[in-house]
C-alpha positions as CSV (number, residue, x, y, z in Angstrom):
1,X,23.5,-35.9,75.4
2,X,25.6,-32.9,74.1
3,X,28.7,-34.2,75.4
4,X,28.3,-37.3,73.9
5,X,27.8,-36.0,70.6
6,X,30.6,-34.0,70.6
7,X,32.8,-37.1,72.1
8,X,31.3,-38.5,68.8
9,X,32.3,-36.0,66.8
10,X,36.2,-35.6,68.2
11,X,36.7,-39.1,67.6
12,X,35.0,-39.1,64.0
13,X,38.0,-35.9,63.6
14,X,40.6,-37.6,65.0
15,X,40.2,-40.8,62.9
16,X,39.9,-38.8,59.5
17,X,43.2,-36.9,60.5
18,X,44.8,-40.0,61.0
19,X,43.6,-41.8,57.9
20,X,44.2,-38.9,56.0
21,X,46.6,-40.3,53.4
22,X,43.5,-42.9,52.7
23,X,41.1,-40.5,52.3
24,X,43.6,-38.5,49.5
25,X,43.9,-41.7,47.8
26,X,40.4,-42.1,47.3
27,X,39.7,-38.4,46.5
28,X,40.1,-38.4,42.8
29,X,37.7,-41.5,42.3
30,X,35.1,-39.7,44.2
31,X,35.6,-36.4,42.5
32,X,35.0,-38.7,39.2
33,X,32.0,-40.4,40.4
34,X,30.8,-37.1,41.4
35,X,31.7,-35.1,37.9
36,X,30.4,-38.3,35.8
37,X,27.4,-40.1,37.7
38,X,26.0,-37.4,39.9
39,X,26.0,-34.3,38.2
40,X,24.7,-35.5,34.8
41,X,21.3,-36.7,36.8
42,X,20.5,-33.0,36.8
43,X,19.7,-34.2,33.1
44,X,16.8,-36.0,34.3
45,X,14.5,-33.1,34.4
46,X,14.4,-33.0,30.5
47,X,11.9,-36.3,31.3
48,X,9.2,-34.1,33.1
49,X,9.2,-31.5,30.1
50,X,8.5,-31.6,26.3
51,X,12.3,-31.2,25.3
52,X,13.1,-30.0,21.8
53,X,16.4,-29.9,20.1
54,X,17.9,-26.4,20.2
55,X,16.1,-24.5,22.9
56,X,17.2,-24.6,26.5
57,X,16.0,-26.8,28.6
58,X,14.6,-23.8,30.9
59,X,12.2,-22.8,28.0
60,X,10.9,-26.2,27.5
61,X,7.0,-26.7,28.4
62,X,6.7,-28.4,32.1
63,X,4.6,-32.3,30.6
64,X,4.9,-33.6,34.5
65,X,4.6,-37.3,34.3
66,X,3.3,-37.6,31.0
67,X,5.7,-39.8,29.0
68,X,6.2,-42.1,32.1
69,X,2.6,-42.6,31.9
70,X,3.0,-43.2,27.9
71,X,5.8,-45.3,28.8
72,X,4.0,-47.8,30.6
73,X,0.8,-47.5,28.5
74,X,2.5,-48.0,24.8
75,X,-0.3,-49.8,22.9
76,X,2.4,-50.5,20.3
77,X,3.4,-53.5,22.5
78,X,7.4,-52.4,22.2
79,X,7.8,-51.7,25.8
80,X,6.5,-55.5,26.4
81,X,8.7,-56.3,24.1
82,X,12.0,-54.4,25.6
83,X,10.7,-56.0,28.9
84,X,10.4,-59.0,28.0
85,X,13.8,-59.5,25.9
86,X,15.8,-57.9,28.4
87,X,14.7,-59.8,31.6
88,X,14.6,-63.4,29.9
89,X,18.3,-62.6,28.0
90,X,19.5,-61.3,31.6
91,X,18.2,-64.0,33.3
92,X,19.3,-66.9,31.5
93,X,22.4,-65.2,31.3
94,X,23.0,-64.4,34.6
95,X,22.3,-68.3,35.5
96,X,24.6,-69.5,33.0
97,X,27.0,-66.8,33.7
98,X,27.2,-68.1,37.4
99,X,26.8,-71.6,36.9
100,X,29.4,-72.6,34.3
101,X,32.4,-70.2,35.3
102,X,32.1,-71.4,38.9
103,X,32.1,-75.4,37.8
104,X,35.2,-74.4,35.6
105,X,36.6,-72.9,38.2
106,X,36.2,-75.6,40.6
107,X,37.5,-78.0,37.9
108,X,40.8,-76.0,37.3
109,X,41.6,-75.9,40.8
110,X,41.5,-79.3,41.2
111,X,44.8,-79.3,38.0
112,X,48.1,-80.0,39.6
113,X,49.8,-78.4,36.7
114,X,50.9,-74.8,37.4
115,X,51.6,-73.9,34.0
116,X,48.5,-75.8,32.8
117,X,46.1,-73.7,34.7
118,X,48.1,-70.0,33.6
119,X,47.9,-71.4,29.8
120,X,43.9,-72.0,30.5
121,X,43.4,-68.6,32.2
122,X,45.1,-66.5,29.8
123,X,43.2,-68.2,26.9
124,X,39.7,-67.9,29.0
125,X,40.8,-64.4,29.8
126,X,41.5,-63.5,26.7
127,X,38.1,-62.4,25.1
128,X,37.4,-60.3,27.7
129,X,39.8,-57.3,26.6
130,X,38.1,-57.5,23.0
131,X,35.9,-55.0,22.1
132,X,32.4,-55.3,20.7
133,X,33.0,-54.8,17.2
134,X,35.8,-57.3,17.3
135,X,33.9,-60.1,18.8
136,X,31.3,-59.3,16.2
137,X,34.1,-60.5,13.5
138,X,34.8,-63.1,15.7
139,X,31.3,-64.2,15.8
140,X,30.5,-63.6,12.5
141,X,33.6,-66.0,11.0
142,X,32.0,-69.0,12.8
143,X,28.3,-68.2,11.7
144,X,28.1,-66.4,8.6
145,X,25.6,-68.2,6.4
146,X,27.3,-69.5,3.4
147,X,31.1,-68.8,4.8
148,X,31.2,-69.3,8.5
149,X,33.0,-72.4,9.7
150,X,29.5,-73.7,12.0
151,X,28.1,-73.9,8.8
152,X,30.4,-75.3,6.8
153,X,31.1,-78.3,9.3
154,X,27.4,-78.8,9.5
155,X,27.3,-79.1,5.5
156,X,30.0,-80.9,5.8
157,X,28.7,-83.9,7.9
158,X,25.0,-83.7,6.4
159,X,23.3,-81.9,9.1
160,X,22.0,-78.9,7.5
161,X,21.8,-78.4,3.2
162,X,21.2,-74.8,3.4
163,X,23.6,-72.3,5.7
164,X,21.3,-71.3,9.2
165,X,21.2,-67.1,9.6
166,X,22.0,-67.1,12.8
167,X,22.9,-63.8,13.1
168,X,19.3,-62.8,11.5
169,X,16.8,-65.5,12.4
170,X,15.1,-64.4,15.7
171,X,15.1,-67.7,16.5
172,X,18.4,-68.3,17.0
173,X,18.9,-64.9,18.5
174,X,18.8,-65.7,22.1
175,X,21.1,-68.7,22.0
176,X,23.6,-67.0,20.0
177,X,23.8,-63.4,22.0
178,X,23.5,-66.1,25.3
179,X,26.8,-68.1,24.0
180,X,28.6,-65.3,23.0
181,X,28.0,-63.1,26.3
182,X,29.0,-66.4,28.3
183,X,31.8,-67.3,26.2
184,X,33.4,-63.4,26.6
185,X,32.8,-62.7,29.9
186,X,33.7,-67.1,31.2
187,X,37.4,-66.1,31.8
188,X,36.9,-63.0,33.9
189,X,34.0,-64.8,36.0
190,X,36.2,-68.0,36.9
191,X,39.0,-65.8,38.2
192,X,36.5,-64.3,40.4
193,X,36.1,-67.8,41.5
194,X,39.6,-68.9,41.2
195,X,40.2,-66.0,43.7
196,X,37.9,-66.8,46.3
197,X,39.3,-70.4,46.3
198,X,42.3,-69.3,47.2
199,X,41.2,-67.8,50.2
200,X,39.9,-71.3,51.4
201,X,41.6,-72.3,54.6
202,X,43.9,-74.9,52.8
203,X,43.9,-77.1,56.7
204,X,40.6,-77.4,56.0
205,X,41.6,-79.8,52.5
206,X,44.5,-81.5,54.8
207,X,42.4,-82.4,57.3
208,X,39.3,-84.2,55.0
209,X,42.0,-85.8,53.1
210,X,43.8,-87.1,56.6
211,X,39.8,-88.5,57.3
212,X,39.2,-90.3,54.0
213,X,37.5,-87.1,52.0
214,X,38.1,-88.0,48.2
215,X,37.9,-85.0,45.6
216,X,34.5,-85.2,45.1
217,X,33.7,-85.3,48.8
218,X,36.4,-81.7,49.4
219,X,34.9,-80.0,46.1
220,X,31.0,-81.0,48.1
221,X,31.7,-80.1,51.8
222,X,34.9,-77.5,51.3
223,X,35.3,-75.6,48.3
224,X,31.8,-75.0,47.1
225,X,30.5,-73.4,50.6
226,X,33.3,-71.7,50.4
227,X,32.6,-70.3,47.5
228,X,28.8,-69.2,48.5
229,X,29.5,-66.1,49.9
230,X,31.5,-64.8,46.4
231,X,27.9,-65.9,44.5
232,X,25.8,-64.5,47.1
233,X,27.0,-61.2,46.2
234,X,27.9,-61.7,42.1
235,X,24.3,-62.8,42.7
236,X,22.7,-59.4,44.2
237,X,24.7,-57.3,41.4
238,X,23.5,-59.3,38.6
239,X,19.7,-58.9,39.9
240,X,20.0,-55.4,40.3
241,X,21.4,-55.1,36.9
242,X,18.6,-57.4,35.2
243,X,17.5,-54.7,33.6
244,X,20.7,-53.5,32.2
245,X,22.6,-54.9,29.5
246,X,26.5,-54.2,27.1
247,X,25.0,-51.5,25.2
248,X,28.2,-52.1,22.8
249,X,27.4,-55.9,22.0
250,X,23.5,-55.5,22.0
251,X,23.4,-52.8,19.8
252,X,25.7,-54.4,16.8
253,X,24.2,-57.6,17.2
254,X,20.5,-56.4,16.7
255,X,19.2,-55.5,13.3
256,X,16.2,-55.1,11.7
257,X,15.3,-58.7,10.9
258,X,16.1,-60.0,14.9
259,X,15.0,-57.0,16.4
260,X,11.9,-58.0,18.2
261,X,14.2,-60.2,20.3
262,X,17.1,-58.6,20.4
263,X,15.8,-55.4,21.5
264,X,16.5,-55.0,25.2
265,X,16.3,-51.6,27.7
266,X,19.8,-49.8,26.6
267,X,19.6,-50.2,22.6
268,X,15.6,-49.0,23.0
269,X,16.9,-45.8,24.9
270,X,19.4,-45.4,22.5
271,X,16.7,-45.5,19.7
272,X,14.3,-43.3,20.5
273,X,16.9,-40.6,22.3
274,X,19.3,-40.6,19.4
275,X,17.9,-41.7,16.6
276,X,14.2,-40.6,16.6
277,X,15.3,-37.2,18.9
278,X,12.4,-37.7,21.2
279,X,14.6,-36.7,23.9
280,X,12.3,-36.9,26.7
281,X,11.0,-40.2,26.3
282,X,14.1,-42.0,26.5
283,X,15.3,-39.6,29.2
284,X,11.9,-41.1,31.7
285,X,12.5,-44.7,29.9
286,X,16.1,-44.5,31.7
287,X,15.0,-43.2,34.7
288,X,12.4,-45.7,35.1
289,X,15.1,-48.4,34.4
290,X,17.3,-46.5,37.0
291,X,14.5,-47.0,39.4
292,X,13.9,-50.6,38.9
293,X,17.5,-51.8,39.0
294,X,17.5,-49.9,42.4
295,X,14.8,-51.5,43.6
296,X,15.8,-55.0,42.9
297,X,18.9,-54.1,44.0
298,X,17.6,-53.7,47.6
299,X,15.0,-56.6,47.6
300,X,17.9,-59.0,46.6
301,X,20.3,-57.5,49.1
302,X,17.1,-57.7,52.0
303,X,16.5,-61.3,51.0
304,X,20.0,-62.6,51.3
305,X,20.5,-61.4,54.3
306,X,16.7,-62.2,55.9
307,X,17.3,-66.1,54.4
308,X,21.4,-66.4,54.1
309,X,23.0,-63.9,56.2
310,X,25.2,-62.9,53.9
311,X,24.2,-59.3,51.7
312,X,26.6,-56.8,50.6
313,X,25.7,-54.3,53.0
């Protein structure tokens, strides 16, 4: 049994020497993951003390789990809240997100035109690179109440007589975070798509053309199970994020008037960490979310595989 664990480990040694060019590659993005995702956990002791600004965190009085209890026993109702506008916003947006990208995708790849379909992905593309506040102007242009051009066309043809806040209203807030989130992120989704397309077996297109196979019938029995295994996993990442959400966009599209629905996990972290200085609260609020997004993370990942085959690991 000895030898066989050393045989083990010469081979393990003889392999890393020969890959060792690979493993220098890859050495300063695992220093950085190490510098900026594992060392700052340390930071999550501050959520088992009563933290105050300005004294060390040695000196701080030990609370054990008290504001993860408080956390899940708010009778102010705003951790239902949180919950509940950032699961339903994720979810909805993770089924748009993965439905309409992958039919456009599909759609563009049955375009002969070369130049066609680079025109169309640069355009879709485009609003990706754009950062928060810049969207916000975007945004803002078509649905400003008395100026924005959604209004003015819906003046315009008798619709509406008064401008619609959609920016404020909370009843519009869903739809319009939803729409913007799908119409940003649309281009960078479909390439995803696009990509694993390409990767189809294109014999597998001669063929069911040679047998009769219209578009319709190549799109049903070719591309889109080829195209299961690429939303299988998009899938699992976008459940174990459900509970995450673009800080950047979140935050300067809530205000006070939409904020019981716009409200989600990272903005209410943000809040009562840097804003209300109650440090150690927010610091167990982010843990806890840490802790769920792991766990669905897993479950998704377990039932894949168990009813698919296909996980990520």
């Amino acid at each position: 049994m000895h030898t066989a664990a050393n045989k083990k480990m010469k081979i393990f040694k003889r392999k890393l020497w020969q890959q060792r060019y690979m493993h220098i590659m890859i050495l300063p993005a695992v220093v950085f993951v190490c510098i900026f995702n594992y060392v700052p956990m340390a930071g999550l002791y501050i959520g088992f003390v009563d933290y105050k600004l300005g004294l060390p965190v040695t000196q701080a009085n030990f609370a054990g789990l008290k504001h993860f209890i408080y956390f899940f026993n708010d009778a102010t109702g705003v951790t239902y809240r949180v919950f509940r506008n950032t699961i339903c916003l994720n979810l909805i947006g993770m089924a748009v997100g993965l439905i309409f990208p992958c039919l456009f995708a599909i759609l563009l790849n049955e375009i002969f035109s070369i130049k066609f379909k680079r025109v169309t992905q640069t355009i879709t593309f485009f609003p990706y690179f754009l950062s928060p506040i810049v969207i916000y102007s975007i945004i803002y242009n078509f649905l400003a109440v008395n100026s924005g051009v959604i209004n003015q066309l819906l003046k315009d043809i008798g619709l509406i007589t008064q401008g619609i806040n959609f920016l404020s209203d909370p009843n519009w807030a869903w739809p319009t975070i939803i729409g913007t989130n799908l119409w940003r992120g649309f281009g960078y989704s479909s390439v995803i798509y696009l990509a694993s397309i390409a990767g189809i077996d294109q014999e597998q297109y001669a063929a069911a053309e040679i047998d009769g196979a219209g578009r319709l019938a190549r799109i049903r029995y070719i591309t889109f199970p080829g195209l299961v295994p690429t939303i299988t996993v998009l899938l699992i990442l976008n459940i174990g994020g459900l509970l995450g959400s673009d800080f950047g966009t979140m935050y300067i599209f809530t205000n006070d008037l939409n904020r019981e629905r716009m409200e989600v996990f990272s903005t209410y972290v943000y809040r009562m960490g840097l804003m209300k200085l109650n440090f150690s609260y927010a610091t167990a609020a982010g843990f806890i979310l840490s802790l769920i997004g792991l766990g669905l993370t897993l479950t998704a990942n377990k039932l894949s595989k168990k009813f698919t085959g296909r996980s990520i690991y």
